[in-house]
C-alpha positions, -999 to 999 in steps of 0.1 A, spaced: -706 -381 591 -706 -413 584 -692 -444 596 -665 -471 576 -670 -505 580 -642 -529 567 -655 -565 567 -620 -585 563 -628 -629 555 -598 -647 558 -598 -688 549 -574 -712 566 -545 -727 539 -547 -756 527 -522 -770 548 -512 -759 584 -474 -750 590 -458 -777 612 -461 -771 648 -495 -751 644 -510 -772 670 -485 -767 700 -491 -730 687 -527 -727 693 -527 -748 722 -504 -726 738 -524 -697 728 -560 -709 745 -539 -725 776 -550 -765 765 -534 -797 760 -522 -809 724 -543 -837 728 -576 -817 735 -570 -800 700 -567 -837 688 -596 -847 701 -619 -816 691 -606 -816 657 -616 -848 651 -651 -845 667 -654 -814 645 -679 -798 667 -679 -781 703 -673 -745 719 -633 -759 719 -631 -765 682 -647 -732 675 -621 -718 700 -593 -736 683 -608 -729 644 -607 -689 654 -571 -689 665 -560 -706 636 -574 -686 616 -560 -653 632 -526 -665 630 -523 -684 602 -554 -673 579 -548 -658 545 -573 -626 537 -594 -639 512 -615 -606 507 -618 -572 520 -647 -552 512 -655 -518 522 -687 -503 532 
């Protein structure tokens, strides 16, 4: 038998709804202003942390491809 792999990308909108910050900072357990801060530095464990939960909650499946 073999196995099914579905290999789902999503992308983040082009624009975030309004109070996605608060959201996500909920979500991880941080401060509003750490997301500030990371997502300006653009780099870090936290904004990799903050990018993936974004993405699962507000990310639009861009393409889904079965194996």
């Amino acid at each position: 038998m073999t196995k099914t792999v579905i290999v789902k990308k999503t992308t983040l909108p082009e624009f975030l709804p309004h109070g996605w910050k608060k959201e996500v900072a909920k979500t991880l357990g941080i401060h509003i202003n750490t997301i500030t801060n990371a997502m300006n530095s653009g780099k870090g464990a936290t904004y990799e942390r903050i990018k993936k939960v974004a993405i699962e909650k507000y990310g639009k499946p861009e393409k889904i491809t079965i194996i």
